[in-house]
C-alpha positions in Angstrom: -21.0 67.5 -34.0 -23.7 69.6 -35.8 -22.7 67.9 -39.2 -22.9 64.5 -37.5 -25.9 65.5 -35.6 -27.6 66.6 -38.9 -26.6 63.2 -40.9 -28.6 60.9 -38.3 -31.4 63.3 -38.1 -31.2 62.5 -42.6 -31.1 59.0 -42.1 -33.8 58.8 -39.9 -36.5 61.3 -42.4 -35.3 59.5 -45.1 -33.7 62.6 -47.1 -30.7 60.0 -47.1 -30.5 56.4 -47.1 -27.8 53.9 -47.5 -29.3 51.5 -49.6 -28.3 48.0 -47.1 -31.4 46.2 -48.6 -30.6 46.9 -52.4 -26.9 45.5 -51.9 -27.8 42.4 -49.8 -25.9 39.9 -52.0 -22.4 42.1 -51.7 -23.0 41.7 -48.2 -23.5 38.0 -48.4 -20.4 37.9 -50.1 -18.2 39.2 -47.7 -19.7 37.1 -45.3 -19.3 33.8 -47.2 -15.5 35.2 -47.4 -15.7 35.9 -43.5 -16.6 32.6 -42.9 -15.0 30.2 -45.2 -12.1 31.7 -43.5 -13.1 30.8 -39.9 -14.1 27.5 -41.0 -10.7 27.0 -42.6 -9.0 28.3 -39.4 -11.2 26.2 -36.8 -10.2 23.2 -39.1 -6.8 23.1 -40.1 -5.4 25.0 -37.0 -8.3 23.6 -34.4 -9.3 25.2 -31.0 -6.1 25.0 -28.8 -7.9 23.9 -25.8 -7.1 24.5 -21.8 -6.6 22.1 -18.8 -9.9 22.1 -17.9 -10.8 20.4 -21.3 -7.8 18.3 -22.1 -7.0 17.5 -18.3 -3.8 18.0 -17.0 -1.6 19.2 -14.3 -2.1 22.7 -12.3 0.9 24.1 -9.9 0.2 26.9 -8.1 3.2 28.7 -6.6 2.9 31.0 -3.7 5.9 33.8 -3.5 6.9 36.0 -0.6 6.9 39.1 -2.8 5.1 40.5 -5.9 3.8 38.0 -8.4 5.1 39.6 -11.7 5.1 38.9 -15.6 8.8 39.1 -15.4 8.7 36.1 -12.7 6.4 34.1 -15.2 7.9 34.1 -17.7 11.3 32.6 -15.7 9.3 30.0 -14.7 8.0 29.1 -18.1 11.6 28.8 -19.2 12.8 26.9 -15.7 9.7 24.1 -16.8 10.2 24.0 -20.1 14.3 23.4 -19.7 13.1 20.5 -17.5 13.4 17.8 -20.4 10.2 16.3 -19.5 7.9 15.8 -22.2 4.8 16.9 -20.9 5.9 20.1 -19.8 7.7 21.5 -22.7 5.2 23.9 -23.4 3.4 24.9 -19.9 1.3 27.5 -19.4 2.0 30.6 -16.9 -0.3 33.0 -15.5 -0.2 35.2 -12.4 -3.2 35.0 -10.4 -3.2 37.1 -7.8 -0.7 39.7 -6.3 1.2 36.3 -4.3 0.3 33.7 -6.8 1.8 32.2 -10.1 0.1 29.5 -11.8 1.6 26.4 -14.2 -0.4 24.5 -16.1 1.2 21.2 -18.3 0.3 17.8 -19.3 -0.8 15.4 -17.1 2.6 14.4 -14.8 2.2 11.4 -12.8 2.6 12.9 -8.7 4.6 9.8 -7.8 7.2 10.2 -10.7 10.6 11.6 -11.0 9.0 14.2 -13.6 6.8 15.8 -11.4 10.1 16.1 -9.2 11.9 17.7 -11.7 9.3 20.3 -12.4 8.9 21.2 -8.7 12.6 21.6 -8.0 13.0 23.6 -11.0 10.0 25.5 -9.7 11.6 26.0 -6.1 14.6 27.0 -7.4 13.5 29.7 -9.5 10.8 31.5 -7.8 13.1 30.8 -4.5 10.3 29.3 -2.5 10.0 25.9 -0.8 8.6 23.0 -1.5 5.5 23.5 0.6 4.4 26.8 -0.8 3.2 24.6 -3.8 0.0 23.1 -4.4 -0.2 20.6 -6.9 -3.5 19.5 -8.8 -4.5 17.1 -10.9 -7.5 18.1 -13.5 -9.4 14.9 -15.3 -10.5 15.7 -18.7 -13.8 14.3 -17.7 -14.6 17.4 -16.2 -13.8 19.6 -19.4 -15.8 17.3 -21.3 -19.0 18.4 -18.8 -18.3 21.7 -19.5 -18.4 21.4 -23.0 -21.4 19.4 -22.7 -22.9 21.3 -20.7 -22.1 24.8 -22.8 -23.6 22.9 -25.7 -27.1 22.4 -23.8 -27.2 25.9 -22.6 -26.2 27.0 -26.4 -29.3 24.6 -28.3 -32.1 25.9 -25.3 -31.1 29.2 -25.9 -31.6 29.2 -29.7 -35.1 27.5 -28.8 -36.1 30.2 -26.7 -34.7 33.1 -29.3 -37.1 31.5 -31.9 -40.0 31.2 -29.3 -39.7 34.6 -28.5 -39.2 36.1 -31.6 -41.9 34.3 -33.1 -44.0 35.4 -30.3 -43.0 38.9 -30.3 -43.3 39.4 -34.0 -45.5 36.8 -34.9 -43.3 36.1 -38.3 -41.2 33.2 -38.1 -39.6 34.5 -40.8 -37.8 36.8 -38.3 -37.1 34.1 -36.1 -35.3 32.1 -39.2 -33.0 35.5 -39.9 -32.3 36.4 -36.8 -30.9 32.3 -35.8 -28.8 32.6 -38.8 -27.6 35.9 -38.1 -26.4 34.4 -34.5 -24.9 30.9 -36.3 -22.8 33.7 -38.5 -21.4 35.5 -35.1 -20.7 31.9 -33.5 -18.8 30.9 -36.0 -16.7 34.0 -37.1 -15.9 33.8 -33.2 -14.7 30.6 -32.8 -12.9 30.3 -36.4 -10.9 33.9 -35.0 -10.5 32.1 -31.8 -8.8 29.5 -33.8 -6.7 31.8 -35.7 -5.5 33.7 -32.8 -4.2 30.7 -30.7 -5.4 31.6 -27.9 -6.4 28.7 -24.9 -10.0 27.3 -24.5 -10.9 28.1 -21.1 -14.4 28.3 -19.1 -14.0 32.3 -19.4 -13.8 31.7 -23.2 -17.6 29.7 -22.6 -18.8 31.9 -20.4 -17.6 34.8 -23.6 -19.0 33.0 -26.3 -22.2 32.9 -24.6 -22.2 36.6 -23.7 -22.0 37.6 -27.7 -25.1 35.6 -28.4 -27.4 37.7 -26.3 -25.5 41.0 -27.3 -26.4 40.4 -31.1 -29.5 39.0 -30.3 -30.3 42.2 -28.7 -29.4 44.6 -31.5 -31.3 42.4 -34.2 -34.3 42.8 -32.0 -34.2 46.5 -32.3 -33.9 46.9 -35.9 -36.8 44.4 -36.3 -39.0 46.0 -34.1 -38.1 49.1 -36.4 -38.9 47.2 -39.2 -42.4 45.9 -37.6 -43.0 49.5 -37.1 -42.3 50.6 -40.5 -44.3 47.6 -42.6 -47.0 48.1 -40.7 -49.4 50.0 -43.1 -48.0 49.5 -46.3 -50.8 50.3 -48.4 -50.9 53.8 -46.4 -47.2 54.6 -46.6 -47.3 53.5 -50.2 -43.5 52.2 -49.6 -42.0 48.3 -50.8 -41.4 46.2 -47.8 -37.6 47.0 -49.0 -37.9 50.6 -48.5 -39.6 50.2 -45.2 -36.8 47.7 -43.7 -34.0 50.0 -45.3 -35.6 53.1 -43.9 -35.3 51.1 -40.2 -32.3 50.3 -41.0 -31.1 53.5 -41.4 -33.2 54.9 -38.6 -31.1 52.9 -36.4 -27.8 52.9 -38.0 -26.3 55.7 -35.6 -28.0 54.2 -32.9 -26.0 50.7 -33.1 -22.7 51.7 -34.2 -22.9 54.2 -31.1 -24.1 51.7 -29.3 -21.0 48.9 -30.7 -18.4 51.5 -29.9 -19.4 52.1 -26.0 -19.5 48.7 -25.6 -16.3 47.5 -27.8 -13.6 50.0 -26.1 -14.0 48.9 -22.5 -13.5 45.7 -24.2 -10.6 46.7 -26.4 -9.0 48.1 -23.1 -9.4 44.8 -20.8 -8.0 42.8 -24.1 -5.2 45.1 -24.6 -4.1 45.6 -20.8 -4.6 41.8 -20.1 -2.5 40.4 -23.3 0.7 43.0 -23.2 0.9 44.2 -19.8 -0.6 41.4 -17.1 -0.5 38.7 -19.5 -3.5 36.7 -17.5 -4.8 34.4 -19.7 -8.2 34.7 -18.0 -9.0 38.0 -18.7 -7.8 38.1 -22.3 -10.0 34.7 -23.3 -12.8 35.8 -22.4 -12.3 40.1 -23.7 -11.2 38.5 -26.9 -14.1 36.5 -27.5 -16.3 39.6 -26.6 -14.8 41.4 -28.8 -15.0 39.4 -32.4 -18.6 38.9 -31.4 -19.7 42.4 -30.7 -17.9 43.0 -33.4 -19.6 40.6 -35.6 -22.9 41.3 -33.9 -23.3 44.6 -35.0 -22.0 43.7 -38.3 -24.8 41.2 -38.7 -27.4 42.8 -37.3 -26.8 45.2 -40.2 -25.7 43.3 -43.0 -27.6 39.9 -42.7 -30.2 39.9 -40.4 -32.5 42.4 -41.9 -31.6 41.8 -45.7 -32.2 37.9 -44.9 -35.6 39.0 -43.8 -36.1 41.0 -46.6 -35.2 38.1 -49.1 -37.0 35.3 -47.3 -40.4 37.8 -47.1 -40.2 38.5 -51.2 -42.1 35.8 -52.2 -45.4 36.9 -49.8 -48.4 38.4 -51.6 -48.5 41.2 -49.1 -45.0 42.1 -50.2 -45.1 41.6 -54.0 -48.4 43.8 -54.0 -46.8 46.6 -52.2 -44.0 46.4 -54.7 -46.3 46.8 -57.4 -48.0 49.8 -55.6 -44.4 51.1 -55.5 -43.4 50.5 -59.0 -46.7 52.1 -59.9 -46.2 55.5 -57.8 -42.9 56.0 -59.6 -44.0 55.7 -63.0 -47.0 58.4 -62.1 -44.3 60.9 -61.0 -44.0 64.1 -62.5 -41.3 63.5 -65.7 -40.3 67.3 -64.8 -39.4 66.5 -61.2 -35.7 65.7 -61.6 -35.1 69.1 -63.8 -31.8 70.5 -62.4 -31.7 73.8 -60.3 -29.7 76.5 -61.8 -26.2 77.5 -60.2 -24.2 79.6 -61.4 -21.2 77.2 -61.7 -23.8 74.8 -63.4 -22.1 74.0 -67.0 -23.2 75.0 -70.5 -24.4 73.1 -72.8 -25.0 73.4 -76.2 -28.4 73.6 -77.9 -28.9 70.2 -80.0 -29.1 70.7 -84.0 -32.5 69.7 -83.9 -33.5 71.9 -81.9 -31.9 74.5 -83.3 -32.8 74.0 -86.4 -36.2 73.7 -85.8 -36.0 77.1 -83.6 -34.4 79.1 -86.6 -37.2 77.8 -88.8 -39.8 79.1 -86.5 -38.4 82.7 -86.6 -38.0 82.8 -90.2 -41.8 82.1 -90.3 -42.4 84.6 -87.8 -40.4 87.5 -89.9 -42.1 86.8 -93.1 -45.5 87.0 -91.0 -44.4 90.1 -89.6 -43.1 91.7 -93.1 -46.3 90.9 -95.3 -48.4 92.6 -93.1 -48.4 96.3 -91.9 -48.0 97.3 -88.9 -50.9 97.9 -86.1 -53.2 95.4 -88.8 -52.3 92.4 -87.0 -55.4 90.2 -85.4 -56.1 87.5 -83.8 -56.3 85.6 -86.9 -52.8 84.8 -87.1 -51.8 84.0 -83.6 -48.1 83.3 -82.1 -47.3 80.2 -81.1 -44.0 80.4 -79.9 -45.7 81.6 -76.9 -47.1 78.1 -76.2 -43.6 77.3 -75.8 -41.0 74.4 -77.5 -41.2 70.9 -77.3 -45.3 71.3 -77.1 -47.9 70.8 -80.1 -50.0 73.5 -80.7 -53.5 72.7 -82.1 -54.6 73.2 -84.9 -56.1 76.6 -85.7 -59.9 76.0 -88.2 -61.6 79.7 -87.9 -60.2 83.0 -86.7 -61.3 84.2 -83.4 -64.6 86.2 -83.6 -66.4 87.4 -80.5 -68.8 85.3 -78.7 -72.4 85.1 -79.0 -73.0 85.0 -74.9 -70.6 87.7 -74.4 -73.7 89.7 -73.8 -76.3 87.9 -72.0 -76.2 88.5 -67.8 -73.9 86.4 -66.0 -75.0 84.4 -62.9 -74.3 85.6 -59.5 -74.1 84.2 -56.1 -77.0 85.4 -54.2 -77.5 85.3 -50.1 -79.3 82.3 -48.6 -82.2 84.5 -47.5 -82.8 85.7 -51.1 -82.4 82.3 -53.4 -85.6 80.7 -54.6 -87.1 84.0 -54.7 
């Protein structure tokens, strides 16, 4: 925990950084991937929609003991064996701990169809005819829903731009974050598709549910990223490093955050599809799922870089990448000299340099050979002292002693004593 502990605390200094900003167009990638996928899904296998959109026919069968998978899937056989059209492929769900519920097409009541189906329904679950209720659904009413889902879905993107633009007062953020809940919708619903699972209000009610759990994350990193760009001239920073510095500041934060919410999640989806088998509960767990998933994804991938990208062109921006740009060319071209180690590897001296080293002490030795020892001055200094890879000036008179190396030097006197 210490090492994990220690890499958020980096992230949020800035000792480290994962450079999301700087790689924005892989990111857009994968998500063009991502969703040309779900597109492709949503249209070539379409939404496999429930009674309460398509209309149909609901039985709900009461039984005198437990209401098990076991017994649900005996009825699905018992309705589908029927030979009636419309309930070839019915749908079975237990509701309850005394309740089983079919769903098919729409079966006329006064037909010899919907007879069929109940005396195959009798006979299997061995109850009578009047422990079932039968109900018709209209597809009017799923249409309402829909409709109505799509009103609620168009106001809320309204208000998310209101507020955002409010909040922030950058539209800009508005624009990135709307597109970063567009991308969520849609990997959802094309995943949806995919999956084959049925379209039921729960799945509405889900769908609904991710928009304000991404909406919610993206807020936080831009209000990291309002605080960072604040005083860009101060901080000396691009707008790029400042949104990739929030970003990493609250990197450990949301995928903490994703993983609490996800696994609750995870569990309801995993205990409702292989072990109750209630359609109910795994609609709407799966849609919360993808989007939570895709939520954090985007809140981290898109969102931000979007904002980045769509702020580039600003004057405020550009300047403060010039300032940048500028600050790096001013820094000190012996900063990034390695620290020895003692594992660090060896390298050879380059001929040059050599060369150029071996002439300097051949000078040095004939120097040293002409003259006798102890008559050395300072008119023939050393200037390998200076040290390589530096010019030493040139040399026009031999050092004498100075003139003013005589005259009384100033002192610094007490206030009470100057002028005096």
């Amino acid at each position: 925990m210490s090492k994990l502990t220690r890499f958020g605390g980096d992230l949020y200094s800035g000792r480290r950084s994962i450079n999301f900003v700087g790689r924005r167009w892989l990111w857009y990638a994968i998500s063009a991937v991502i969703v040309l996928v779900a597109v492709l899904g949503l249209t070539v296998k379409g939404m496999n929609l429930g009674i309460d959109f398509k209309g149909g026919t609901r039985y709900t069968v009461t039984v005198s003991g437990q209401a098990t998978q076991s017994l649900a899937d005996q009825l699905r056989d018992a309705v589908g064996s029927t030979g009636v059209p419309e309930a070839e492929t019915p749908t079975v769900m237990t509701a309850g701990d005394h309740s089983v519920v079919i769903e098919t097409k729409t079966i006329d009541e006064a037909s010899t169809d919907d007879a069929k189906v109940t005396d195959a329904i009798t006979t299997t679950a061995h109850v009578k005819a009047n422990d079932i209720s039968r109900v018709g659904v209209g597809a009017s009413w799923g249409k309402q829903v829909a409709t109505k889902a799509a009103t609620g879905l168009v106001v809320f993107l309204i208000l998310v731009v209101l507020f955002i633009w409010a909040y922030f007062r950058q539209w800009k953020m508005s624009v990135a974050a709307v597109v970063s809940l567009a991308h969520d919708v849609i990997i959802t619903v094309g995943v949806y598709a995919l999956s084959g699972f049925e379209v039921t209000p729960a799945t509405v009610t889900g769908f609904l549910t991710i928009l304000g759990f991404s909406l919610y994350d993206t807020v936080v990193v831009f209000d990291k990223v309002r605080e960072n760009t604040k005083n860009l001239r101060a901080t000396r920073r691009s707008y790029a490093e400042a949104a990739n510095l929030a970003l990493n500041q609250t990197l450990v934060r949301s995928v903490n955050t994703s993983i609490v919410a996800l696994l609750p999640v995870l569990a309801i989806l995993y205990v409702s599809t292989v072990q109750l088998g209630a359609s109910t509960l795994k609609d709407i767990a799966l849609a919360l799922f993808i989007g939570m998933a895709a939520g954090t994804y985007s809140s981290i991938f898109i969102a931000t870089p979007l904002l980045v990208h769509l702020k580039s062109g600003e004057k405020e921006v550009i300047d403060a990448e010039r300032r940048a740009r500028a600050r790096l060319k001013q820094a000190d071209k012996y900063a990034d000299v390695p620290v020895f180690t003692d594992n660090m590897a060896v390298e050879d001296e380059p001929a040059e340099l050599a060369e150029a080293g071996a002439s300097e002490e051949a000078e040095t030795a004939a120097v040293d050979d002409s003259e006798p020892a102890g008559s050395r001055t300072g008119s023939h200094p050393r200037t390998d002292a200076m040290g390589r890879g530096r010019t030493a000036p040139t040399q026009h008179r031999p050092v004498r002693e100075s003139g003013a190396s005589g005259r009384p030097q100033p002192s610094r006197k007490s206030r009470s004593k100057r002028g005096k």
